[in-house]
Biopython code that builds the backbone (N, CA, C, O; Angstrom):
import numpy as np
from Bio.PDB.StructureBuilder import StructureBuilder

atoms = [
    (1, "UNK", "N", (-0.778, -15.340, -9.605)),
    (1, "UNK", "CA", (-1.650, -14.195, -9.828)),
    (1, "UNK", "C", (-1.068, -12.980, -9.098)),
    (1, "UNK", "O", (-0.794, -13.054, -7.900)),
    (2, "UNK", "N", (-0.881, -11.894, -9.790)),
    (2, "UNK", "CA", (-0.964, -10.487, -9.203)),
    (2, "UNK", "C", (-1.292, -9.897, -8.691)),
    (2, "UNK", "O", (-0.585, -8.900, -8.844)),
    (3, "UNK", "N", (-2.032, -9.701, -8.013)),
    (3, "UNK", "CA", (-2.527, -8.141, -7.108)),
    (3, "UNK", "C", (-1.665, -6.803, -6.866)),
    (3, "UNK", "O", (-0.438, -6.712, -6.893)),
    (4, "UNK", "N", (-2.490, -5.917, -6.652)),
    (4, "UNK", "CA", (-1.965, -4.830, -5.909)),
    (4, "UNK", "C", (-2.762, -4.893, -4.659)),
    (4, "UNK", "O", (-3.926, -5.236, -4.452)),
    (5, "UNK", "N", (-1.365, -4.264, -3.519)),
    (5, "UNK", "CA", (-2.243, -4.161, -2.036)),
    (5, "UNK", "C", (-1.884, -2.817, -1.559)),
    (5, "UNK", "O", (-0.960, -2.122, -1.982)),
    (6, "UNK", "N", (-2.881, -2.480, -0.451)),
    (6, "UNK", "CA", (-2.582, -1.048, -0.241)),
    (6, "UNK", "C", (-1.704, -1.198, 1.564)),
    (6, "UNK", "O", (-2.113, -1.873, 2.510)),
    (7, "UNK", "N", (-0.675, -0.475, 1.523)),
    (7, "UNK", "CA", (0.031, -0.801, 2.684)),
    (7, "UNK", "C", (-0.313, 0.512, 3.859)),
    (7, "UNK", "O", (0.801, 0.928, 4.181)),
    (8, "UNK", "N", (-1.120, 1.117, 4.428)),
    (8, "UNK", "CA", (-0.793, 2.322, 5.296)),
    (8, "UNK", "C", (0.261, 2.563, 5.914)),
    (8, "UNK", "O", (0.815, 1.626, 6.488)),
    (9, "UNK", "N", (0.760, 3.730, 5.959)),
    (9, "UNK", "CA", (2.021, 4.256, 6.374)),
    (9, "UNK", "C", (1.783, 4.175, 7.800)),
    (9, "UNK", "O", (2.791, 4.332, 8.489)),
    (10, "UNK", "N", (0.827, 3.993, 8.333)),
    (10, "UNK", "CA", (0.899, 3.653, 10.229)),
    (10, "UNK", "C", (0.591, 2.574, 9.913)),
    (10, "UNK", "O", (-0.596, 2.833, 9.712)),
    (11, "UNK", "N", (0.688, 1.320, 9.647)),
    (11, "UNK", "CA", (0.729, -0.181, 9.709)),
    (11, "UNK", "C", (1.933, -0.433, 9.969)),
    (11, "UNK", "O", (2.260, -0.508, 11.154)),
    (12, "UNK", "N", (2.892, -0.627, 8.951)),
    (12, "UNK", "CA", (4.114, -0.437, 8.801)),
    (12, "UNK", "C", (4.947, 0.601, 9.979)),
    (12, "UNK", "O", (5.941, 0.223, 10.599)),
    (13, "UNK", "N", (4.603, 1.343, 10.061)),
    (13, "UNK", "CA", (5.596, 2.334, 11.535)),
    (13, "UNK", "C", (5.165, 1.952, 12.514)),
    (13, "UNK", "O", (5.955, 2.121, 13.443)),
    (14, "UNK", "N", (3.732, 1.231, 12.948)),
    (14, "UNK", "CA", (3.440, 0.702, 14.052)),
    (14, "UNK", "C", (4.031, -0.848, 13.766)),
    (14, "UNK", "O", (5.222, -0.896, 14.072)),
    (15, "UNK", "N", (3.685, -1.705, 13.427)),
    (15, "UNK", "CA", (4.518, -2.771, 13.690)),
    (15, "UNK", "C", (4.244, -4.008, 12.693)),
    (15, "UNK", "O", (3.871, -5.181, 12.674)),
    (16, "UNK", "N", (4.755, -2.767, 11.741)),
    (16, "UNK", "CA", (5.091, -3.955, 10.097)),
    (16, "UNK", "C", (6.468, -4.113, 10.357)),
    (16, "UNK", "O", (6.970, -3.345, 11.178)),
    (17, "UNK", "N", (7.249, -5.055, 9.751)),
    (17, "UNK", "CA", (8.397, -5.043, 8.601)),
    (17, "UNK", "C", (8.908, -4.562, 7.471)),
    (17, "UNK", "O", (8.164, -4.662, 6.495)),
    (18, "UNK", "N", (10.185, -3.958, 7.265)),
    (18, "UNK", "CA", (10.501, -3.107, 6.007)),
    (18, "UNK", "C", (10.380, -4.523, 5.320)),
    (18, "UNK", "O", (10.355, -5.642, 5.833)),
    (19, "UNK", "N", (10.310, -4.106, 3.934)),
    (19, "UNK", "CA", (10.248, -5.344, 3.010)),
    (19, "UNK", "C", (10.775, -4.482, 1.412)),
    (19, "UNK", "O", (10.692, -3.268, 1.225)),
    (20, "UNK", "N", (11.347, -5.588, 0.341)),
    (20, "UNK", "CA", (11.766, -4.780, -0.691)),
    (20, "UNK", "C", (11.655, -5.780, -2.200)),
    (20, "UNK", "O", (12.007, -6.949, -2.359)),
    (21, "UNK", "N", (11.194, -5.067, -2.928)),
    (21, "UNK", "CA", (11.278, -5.602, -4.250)),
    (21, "UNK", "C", (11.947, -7.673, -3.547)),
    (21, "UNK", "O", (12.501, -8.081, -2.526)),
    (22, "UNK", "N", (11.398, -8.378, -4.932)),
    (22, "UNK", "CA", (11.921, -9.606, -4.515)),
    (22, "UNK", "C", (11.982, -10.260, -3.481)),
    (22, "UNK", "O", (12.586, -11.329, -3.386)),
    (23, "UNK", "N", (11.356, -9.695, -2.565)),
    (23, "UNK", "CA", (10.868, -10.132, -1.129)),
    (23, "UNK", "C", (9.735, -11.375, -1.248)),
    (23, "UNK", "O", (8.795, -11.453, -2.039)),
    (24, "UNK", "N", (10.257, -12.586, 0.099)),
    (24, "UNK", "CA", (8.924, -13.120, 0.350)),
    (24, "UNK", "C", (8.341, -12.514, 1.240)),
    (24, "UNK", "O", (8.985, -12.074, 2.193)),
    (25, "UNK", "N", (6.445, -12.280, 1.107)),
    (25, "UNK", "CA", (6.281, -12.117, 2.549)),
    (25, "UNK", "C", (4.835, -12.868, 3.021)),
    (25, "UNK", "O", (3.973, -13.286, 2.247)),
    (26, "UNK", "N", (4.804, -12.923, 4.456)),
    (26, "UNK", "CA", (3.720, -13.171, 4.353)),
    (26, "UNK", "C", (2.781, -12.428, 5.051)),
    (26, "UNK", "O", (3.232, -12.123, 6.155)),
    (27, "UNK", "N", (1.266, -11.865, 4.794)),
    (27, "UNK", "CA", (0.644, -10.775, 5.388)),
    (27, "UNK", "C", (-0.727, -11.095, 5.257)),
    (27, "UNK", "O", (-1.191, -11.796, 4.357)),
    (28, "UNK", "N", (-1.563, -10.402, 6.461)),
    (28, "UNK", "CA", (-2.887, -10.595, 6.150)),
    (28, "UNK", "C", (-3.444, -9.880, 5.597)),
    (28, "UNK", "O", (-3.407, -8.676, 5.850)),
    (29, "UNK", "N", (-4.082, -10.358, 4.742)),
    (29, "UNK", "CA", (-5.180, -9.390, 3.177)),
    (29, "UNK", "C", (-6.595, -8.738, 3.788)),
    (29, "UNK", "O", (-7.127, -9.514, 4.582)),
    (30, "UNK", "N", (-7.210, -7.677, 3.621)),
    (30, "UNK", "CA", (-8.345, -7.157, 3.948)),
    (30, "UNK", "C", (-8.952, -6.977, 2.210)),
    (30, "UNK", "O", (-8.282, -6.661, 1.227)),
    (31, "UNK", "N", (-9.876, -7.179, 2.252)),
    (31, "UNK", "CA", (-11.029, -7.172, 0.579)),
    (31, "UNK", "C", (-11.700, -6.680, 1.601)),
    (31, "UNK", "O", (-10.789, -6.783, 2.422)),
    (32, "UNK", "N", (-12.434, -6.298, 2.104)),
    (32, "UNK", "CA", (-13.406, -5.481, 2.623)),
    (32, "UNK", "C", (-13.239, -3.626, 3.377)),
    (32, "UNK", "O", (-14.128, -2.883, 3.793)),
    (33, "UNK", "N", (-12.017, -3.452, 3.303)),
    (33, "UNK", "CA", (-11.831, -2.111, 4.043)),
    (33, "UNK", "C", (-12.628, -0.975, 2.743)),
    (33, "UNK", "O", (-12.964, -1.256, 1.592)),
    (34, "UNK", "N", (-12.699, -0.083, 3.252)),
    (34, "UNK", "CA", (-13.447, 0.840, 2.508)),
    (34, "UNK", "C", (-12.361, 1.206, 2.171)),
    (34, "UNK", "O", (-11.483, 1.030, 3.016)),
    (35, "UNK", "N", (-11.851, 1.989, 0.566)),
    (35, "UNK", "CA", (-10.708, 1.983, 0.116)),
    (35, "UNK", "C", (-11.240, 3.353, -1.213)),
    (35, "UNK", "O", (-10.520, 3.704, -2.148)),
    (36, "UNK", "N", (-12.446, 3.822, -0.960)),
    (36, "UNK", "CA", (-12.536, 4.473, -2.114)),
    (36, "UNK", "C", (-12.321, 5.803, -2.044)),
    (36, "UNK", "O", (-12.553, 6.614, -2.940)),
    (37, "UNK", "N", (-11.674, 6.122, -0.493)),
    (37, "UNK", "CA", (-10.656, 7.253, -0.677)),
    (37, "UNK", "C", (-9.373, 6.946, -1.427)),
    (37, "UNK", "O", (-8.910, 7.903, -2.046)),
    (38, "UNK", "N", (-9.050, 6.390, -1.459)),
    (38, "UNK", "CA", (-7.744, 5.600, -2.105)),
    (38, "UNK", "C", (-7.887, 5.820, -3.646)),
    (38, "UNK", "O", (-7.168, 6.530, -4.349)),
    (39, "UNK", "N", (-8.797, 5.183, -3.971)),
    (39, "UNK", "CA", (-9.782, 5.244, -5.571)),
    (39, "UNK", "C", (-9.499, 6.535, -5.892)),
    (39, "UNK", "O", (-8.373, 6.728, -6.349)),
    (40, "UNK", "N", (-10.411, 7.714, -5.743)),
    (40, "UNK", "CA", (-10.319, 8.936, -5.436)),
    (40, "UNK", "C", (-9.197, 9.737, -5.690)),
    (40, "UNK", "O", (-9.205, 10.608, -6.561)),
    (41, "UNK", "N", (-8.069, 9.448, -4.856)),
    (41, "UNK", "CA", (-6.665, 10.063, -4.669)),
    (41, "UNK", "C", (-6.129, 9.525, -5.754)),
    (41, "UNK", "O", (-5.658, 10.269, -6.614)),
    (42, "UNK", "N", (-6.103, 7.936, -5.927)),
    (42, "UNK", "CA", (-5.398, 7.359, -7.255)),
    (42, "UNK", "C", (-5.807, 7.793, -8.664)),
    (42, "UNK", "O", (-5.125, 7.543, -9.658)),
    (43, "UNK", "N", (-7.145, 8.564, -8.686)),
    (43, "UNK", "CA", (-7.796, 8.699, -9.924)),
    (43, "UNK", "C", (-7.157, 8.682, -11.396)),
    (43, "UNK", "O", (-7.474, 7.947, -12.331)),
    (44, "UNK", "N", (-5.829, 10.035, -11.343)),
    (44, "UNK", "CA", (-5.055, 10.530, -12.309)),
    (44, "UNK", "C", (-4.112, 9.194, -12.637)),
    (44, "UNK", "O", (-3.632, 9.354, -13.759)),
    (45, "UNK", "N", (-3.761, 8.172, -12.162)),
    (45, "UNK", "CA", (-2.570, 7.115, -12.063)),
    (45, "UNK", "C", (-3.563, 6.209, -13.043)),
    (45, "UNK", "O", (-3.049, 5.681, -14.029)),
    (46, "UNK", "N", (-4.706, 6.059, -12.832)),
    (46, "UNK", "CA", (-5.135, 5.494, -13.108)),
    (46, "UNK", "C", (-4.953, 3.649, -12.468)),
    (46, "UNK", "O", (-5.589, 2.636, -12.760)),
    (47, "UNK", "N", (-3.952, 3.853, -11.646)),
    (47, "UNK", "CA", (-3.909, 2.533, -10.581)),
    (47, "UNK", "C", (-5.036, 1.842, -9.940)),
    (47, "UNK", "O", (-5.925, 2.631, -9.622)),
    (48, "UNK", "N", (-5.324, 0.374, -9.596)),
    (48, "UNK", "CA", (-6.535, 0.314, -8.699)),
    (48, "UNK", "C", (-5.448, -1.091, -7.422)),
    (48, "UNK", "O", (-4.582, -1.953, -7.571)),
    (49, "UNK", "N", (-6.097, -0.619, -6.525)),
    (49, "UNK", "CA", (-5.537, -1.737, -5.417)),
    (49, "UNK", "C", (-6.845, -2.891, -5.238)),
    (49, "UNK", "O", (-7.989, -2.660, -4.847)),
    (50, "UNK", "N", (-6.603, -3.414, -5.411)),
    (50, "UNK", "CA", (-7.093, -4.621, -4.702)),
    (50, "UNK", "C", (-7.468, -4.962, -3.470)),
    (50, "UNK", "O", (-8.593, -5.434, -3.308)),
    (51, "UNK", "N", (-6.450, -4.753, -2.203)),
    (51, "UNK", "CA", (-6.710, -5.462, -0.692)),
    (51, "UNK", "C", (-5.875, -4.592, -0.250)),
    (51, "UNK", "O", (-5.167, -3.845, -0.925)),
    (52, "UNK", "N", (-5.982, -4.722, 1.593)),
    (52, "UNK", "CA", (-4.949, -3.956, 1.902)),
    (52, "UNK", "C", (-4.696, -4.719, 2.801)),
    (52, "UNK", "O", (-5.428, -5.668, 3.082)),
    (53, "UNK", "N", (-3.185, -4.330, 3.650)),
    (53, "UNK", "CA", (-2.734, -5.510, 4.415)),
    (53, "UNK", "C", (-3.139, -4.617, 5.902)),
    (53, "UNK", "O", (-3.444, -3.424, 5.906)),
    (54, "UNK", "N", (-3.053, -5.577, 7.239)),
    (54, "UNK", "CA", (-3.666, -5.527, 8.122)),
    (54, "UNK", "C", (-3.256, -5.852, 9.395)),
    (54, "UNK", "O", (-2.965, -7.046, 9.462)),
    (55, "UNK", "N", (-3.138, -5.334, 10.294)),
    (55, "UNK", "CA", (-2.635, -6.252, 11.491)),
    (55, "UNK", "C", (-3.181, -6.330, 12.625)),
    (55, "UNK", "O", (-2.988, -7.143, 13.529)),
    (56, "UNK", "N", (-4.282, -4.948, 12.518)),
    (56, "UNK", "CA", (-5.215, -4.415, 13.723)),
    (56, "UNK", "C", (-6.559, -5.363, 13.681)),
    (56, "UNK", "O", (-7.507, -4.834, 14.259)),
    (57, "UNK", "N", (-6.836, -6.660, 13.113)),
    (57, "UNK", "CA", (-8.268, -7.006, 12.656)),
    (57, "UNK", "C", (-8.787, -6.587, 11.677)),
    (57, "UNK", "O", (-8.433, -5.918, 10.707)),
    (58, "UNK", "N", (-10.410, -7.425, 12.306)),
    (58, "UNK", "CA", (-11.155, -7.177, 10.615)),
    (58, "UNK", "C", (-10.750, -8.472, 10.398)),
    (58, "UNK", "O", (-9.795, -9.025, 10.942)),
    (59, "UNK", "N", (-11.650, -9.028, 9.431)),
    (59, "UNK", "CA", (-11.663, -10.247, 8.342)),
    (59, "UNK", "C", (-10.837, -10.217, 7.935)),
    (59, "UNK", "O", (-10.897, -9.337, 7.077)),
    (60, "UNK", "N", (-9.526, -10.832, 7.955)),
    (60, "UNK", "CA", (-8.189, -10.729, 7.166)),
    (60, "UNK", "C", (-8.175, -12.168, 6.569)),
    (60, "UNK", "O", (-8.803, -13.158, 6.945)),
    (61, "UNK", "N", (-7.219, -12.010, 5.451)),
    (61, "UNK", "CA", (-7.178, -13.819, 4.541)),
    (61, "UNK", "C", (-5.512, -14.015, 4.747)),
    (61, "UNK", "O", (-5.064, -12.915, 4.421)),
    (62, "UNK", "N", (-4.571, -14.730, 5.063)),
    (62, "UNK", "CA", (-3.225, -14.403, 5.496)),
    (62, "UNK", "C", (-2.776, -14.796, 4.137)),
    (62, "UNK", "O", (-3.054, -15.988, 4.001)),
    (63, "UNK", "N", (-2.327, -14.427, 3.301)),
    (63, "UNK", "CA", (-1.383, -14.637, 1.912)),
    (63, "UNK", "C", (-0.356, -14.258, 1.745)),
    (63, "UNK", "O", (0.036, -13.106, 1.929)),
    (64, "UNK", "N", (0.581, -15.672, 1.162)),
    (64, "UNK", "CA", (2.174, -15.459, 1.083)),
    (64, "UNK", "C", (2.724, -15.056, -0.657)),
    (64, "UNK", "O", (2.189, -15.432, -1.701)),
    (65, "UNK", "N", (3.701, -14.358, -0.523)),
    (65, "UNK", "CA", (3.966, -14.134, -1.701)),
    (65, "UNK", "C", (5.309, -13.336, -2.041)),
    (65, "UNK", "O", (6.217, -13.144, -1.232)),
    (66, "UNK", "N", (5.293, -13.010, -3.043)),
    (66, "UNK", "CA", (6.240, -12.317, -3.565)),
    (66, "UNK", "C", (6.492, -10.810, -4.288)),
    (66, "UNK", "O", (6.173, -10.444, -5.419)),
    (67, "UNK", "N", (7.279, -9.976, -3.067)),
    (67, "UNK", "CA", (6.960, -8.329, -3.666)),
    (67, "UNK", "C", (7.629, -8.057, -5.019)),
    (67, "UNK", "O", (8.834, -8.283, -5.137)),
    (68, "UNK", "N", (6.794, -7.507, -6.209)),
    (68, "UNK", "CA", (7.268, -7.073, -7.179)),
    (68, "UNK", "C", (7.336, -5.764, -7.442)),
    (68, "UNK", "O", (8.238, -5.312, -8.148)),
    (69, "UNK", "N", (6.453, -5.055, -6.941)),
    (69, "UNK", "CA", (6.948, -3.486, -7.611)),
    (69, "UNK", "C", (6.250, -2.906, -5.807)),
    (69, "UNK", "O", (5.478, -3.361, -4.962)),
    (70, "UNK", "N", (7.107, -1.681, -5.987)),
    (70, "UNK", "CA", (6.621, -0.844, -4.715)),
    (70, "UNK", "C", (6.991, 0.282, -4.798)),
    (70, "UNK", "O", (8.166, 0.589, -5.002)),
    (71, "UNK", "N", (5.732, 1.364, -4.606)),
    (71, "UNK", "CA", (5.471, 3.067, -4.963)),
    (71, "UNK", "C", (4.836, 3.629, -3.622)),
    (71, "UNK", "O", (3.828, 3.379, -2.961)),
    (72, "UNK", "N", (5.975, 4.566, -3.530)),
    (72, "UNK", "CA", (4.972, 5.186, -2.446)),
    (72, "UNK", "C", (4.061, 6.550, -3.081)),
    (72, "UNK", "O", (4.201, 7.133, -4.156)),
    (73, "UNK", "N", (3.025, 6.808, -1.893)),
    (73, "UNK", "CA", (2.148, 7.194, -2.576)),
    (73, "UNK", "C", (2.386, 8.542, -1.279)),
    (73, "UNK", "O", (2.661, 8.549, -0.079)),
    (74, "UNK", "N", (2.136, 9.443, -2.196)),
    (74, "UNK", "CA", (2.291, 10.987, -1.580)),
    (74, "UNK", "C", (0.994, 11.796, -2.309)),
    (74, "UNK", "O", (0.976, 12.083, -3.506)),
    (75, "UNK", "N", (-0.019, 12.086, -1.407)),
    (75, "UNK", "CA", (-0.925, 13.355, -1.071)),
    (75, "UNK", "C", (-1.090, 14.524, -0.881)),
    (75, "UNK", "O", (-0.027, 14.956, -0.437)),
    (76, "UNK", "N", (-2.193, 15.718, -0.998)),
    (76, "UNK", "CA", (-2.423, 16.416, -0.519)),
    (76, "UNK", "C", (-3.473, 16.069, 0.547)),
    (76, "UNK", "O", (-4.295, 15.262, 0.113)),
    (77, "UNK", "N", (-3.712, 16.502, 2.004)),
    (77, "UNK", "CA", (-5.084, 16.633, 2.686)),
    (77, "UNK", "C", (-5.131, 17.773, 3.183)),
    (77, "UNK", "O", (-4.227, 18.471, 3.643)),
    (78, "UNK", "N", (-6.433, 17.989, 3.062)),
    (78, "UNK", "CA", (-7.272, 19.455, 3.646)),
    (78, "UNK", "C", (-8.870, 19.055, 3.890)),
    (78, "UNK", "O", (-9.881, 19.207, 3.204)),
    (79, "UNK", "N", (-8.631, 18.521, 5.087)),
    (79, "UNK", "CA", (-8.288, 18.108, 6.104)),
    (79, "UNK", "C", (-7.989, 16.602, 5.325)),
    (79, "UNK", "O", (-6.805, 16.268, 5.343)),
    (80, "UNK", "N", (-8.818, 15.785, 4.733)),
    (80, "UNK", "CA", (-8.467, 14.350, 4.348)),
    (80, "UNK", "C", (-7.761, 14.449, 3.087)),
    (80, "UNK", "O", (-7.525, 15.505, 2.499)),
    (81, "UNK", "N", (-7.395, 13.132, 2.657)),
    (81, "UNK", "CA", (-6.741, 13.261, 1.056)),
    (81, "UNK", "C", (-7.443, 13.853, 0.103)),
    (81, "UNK", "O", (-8.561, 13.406, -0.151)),
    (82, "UNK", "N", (-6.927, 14.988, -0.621)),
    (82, "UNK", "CA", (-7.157, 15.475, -1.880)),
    (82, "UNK", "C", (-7.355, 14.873, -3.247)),
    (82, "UNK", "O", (-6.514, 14.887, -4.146)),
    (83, "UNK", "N", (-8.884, 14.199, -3.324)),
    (83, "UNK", "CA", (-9.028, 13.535, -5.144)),
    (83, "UNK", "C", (-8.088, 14.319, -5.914)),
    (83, "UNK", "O", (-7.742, 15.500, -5.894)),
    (84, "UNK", "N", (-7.754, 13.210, -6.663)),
    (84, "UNK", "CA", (-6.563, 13.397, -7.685)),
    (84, "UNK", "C", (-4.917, 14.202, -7.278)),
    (84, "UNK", "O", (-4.299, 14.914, -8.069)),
    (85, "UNK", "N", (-4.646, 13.994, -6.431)),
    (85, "UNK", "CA", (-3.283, 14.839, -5.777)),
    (85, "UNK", "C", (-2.312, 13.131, -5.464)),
    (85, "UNK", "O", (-1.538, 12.908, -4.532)),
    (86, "UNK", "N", (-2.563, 12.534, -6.168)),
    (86, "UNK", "CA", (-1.838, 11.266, -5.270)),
    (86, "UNK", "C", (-0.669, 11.437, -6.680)),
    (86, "UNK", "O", (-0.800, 11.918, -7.805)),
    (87, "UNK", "N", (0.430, 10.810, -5.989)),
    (87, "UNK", "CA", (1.790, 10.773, -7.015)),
    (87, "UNK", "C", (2.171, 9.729, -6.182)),
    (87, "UNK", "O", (2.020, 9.652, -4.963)),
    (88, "UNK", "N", (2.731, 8.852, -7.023)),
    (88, "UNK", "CA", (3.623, 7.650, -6.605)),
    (88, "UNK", "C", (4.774, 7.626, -7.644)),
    (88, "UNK", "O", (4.993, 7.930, -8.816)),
    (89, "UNK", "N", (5.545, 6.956, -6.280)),
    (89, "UNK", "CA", (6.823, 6.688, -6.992)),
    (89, "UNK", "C", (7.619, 5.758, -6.725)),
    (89, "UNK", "O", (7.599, 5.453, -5.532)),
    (90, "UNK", "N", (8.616, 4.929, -7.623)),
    (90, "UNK", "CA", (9.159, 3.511, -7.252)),
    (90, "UNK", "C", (10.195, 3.719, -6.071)),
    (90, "UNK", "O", (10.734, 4.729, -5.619)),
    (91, "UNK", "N", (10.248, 2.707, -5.826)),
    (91, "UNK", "CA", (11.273, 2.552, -4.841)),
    (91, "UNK", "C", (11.652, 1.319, -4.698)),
    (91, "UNK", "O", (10.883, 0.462, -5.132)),
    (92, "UNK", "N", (12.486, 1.035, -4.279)),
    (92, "UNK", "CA", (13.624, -0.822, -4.374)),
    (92, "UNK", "C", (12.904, -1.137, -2.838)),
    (92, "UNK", "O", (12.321, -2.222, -2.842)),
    (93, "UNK", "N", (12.839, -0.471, -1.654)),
    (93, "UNK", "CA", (12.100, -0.848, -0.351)),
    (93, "UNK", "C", (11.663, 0.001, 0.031)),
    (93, "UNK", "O", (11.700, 1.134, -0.450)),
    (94, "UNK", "N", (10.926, -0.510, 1.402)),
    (94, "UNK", "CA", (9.647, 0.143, 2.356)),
    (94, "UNK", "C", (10.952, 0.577, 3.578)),
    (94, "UNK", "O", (11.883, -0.188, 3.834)),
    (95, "UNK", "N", (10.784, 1.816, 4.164)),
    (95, "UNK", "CA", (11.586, 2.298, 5.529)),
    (95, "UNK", "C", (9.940, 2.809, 5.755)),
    (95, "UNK", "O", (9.021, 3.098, 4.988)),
    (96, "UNK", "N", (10.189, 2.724, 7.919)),
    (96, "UNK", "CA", (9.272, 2.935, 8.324)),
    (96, "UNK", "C", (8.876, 4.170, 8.120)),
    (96, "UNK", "O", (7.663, 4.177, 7.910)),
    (97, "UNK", "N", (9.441, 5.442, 8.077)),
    (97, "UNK", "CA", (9.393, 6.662, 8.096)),
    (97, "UNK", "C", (9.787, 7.104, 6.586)),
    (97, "UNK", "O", (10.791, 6.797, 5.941)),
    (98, "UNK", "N", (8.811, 7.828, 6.263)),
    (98, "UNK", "CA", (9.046, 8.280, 4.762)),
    (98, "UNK", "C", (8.782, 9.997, 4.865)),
    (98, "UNK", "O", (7.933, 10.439, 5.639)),
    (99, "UNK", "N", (9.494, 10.765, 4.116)),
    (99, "UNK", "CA", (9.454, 12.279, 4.327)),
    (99, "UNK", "C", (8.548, 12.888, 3.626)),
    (99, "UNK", "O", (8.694, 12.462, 2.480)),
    (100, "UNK", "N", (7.460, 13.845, 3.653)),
    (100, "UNK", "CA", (6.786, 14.445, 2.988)),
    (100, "UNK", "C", (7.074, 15.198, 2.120)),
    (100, "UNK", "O", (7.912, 15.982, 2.567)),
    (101, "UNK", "N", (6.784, 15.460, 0.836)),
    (101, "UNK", "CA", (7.269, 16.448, 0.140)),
    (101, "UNK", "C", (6.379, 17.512, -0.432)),
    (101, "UNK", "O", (5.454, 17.448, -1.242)),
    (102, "UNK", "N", (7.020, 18.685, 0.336)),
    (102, "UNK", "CA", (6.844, 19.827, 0.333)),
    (102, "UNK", "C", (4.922, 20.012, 1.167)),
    (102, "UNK", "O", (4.800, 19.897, 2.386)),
    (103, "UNK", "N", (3.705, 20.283, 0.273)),
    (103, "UNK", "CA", (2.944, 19.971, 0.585)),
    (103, "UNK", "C", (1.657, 18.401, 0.350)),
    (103, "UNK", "O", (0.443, 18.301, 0.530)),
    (104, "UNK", "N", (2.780, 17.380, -0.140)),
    (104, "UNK", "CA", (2.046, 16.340, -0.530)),
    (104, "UNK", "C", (2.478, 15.204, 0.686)),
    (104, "UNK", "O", (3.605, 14.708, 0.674)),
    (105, "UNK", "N", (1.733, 14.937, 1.461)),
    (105, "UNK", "CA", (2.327, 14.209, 2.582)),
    (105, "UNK", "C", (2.101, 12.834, 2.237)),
    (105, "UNK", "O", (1.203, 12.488, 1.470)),
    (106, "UNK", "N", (3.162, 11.794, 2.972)),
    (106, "UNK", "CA", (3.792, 10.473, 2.338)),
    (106, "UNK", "C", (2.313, 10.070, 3.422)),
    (106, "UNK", "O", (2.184, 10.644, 4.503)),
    (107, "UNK", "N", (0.855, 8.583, 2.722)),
    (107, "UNK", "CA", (0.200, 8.251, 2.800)),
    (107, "UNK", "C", (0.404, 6.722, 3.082)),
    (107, "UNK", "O", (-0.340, 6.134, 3.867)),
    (108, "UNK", "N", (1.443, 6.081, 2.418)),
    (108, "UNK", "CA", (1.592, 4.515, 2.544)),
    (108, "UNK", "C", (2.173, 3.813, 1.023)),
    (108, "UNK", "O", (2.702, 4.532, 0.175)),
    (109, "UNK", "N", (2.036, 2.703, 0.876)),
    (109, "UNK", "CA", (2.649, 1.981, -0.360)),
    (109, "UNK", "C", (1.656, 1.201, -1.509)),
    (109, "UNK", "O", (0.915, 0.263, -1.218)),
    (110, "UNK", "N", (1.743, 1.565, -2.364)),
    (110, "UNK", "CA", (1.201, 0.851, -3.211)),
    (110, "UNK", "C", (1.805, -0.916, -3.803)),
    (110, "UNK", "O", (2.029, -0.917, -5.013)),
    (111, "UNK", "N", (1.988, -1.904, -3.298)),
    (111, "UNK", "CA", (2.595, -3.010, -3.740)),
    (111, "UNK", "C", (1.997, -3.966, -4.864)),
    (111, "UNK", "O", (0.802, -4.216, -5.022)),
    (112, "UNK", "N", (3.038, -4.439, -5.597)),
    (112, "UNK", "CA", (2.357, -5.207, -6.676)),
    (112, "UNK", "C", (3.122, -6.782, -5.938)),
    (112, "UNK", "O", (4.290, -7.012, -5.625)),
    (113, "UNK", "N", (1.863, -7.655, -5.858)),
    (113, "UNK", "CA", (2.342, -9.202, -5.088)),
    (113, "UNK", "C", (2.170, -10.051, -5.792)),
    (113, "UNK", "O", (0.976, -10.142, -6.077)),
    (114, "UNK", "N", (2.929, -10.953, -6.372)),
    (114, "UNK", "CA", (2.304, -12.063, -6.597)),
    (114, "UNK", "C", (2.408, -13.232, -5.516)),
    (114, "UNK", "O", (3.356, -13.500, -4.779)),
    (115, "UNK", "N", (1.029, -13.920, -5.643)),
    (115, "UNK", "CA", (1.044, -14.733, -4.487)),
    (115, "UNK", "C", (1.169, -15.847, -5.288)),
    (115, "UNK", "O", (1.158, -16.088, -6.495)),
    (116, "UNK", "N", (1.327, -16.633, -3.949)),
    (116, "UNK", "CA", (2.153, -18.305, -4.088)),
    (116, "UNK", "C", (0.884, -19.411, -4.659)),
    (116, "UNK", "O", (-0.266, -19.577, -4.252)),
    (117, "UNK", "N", (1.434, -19.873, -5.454)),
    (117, "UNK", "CA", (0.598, -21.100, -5.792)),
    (117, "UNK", "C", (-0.097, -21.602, -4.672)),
    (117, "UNK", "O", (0.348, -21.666, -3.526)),
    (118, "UNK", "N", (-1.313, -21.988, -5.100)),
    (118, "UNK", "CA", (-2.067, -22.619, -3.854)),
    (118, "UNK", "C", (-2.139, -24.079, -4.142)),
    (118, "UNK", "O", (-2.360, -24.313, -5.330)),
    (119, "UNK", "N", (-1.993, -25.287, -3.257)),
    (119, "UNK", "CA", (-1.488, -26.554, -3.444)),
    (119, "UNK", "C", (-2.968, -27.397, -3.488)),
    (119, "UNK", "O", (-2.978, -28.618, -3.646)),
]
sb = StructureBuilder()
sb.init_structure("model")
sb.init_model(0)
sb.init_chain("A")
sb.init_seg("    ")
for serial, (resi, resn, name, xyz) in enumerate(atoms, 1):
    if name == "N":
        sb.init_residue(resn, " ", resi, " ")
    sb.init_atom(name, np.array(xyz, "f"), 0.0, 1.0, " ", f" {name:<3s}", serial, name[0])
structure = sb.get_structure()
């Protein structure tokens, strides 16, 4: 099964792992974070995430799997993210530090996972 997960760009620079297309990984899942700023920003993509990964707590579910697609996702905020200003774009991997462009600042990753058979 597929999912999309939502990765924050301070998860990852605080103390994720780069990871890339065809990757195993394994990470803890959040289904409960409030995410409908995300919703919001994604509107125009018409994308929806699923879970997001986690390392600070919270109810997490730990699931292993396999990265298939990965977009980063670039914003406007004034002061928070701007509904409908989100643009994503592919990329082969995750680096901790991603550059803003121009006035749409880099927000985190959109990943498509499939996870591992469950036995």
């Amino acid at each position: 099964m597929t999912i999309s997960i939502w990765v924050d760009s301070w998860q990852l620079q605080c103390c994720g792992e780069p990871f890339r297309i065809d990757a195993g990984v394994s990470w803890r899942l959040t289904y409960d974070r409030d995410l409908a700023w995300l919703a919001d920003v994604l509107a125009p993509t018409a994308v929806r995430v699923d879970a997001a990964e986690d390392h600070h707590g919270g109810i997490t579910v730990p699931t292993s799997g396999t990265v298939t697609r990965i977009r980063e996702l670039h914003c406007r905020f004034d002061p928070g993210p701007v509904p409908g200003s989100g643009q994503l774009s592919d990329v082969e991997e995750t680096v901790k530090w991603v550059d803003d462009r121009g006035d749409l600042r880099f927000a985190g990753f959109v990943v498509e996972f499939k996870r591992d058979q469950q036995a």
